[in-house]
C-alpha positions in Angstrom: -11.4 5.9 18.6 -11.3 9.6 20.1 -8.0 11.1 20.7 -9.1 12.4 24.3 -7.4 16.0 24.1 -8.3 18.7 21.0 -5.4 20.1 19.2 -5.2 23.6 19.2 -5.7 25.6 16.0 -2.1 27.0 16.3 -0.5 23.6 17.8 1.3 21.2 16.5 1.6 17.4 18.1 2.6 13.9 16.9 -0.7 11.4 17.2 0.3 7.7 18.5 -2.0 5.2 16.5 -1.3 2.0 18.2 -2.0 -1.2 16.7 0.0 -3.6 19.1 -3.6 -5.6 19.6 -4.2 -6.6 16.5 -0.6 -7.9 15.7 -0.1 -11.7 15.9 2.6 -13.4 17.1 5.9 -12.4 15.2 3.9 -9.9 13.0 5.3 -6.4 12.9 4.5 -2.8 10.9 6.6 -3.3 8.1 6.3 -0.9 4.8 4.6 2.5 3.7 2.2 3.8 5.5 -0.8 5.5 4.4 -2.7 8.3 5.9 -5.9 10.1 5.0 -7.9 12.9 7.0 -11.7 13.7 6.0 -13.8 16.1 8.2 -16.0 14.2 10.6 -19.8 14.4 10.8 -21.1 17.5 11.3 -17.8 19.4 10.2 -18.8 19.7 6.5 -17.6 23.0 5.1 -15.7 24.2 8.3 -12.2 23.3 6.2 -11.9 23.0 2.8 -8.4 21.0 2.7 -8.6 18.6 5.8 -5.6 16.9 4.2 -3.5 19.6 5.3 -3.8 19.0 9.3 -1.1 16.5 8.6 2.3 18.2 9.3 4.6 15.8 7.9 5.5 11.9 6.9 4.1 9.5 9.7 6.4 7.0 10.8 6.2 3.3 12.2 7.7 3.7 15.5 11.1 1.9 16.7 9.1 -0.8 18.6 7.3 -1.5 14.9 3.8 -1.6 16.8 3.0 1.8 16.0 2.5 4.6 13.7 3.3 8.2 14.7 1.4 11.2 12.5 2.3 14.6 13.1 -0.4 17.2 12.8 -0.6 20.8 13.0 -4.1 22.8 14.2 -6.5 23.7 11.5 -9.8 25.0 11.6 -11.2 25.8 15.5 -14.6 23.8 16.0 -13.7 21.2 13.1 -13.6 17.9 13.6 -11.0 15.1 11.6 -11.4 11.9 10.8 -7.6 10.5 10.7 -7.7 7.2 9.3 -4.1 5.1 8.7 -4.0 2.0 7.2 -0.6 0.3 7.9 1.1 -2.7 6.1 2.6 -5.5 7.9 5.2 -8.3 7.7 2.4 -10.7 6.5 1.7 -9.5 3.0 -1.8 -11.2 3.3 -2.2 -8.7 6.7 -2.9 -4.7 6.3 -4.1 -3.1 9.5 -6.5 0.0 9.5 -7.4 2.2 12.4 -9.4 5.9 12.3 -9.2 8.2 14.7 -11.0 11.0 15.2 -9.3 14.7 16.5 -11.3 17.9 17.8 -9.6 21.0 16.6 -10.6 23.7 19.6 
């Protein structure tokens, strides 16, 4: 997945990550969430602490579908991979999604 609109290097914005489709029936986003941010391909060396796009704690939003991650703009022409993993309900179920975000 490809967030369709670059962030800024000065902006901040809250990223949706939505995972409604690969709930089941009954199953919600239930417990801590993690988030990690790697440079993409072809991005290597442009920032040197990708980890620090992140601009705060992401939340599971009030609907428990989805996860909200705010970010702030890093390096212009850098590319991030944002992946989240996210916990639900079903102890035996942890859902995954990664995202990537063009900083221009």
């Amino acid at each position: 997945m490809n967030f369709d609109t670059p962030i800024g290097p000065r902006a901040k914005d809250v990223l949706t990550f939505d995972f409604t489709n690969g709930l089941a029936a009954g199953e919600i986003l239930s417990g801590t969430i993690t988030v990690t941010v790697t440079l993409a391909n072809g991005s290597a060396g442009k920032d040197k602490t990708p980890a620090s796009l992140l601009n705060g704690i992401a939340q599971i939003s009030a609907d428990n579908k989805k996860v909200l991650v705010p970010v702030k703009g890093r390096t212009q022409g850098a590319d991030y991979d944002i992946e989240v993993v996210a916990p639900t309900n079903n102890p035996q179920r942890v859902l995954t999604m990664v995202a990537t975000l063009n900083c221009r």
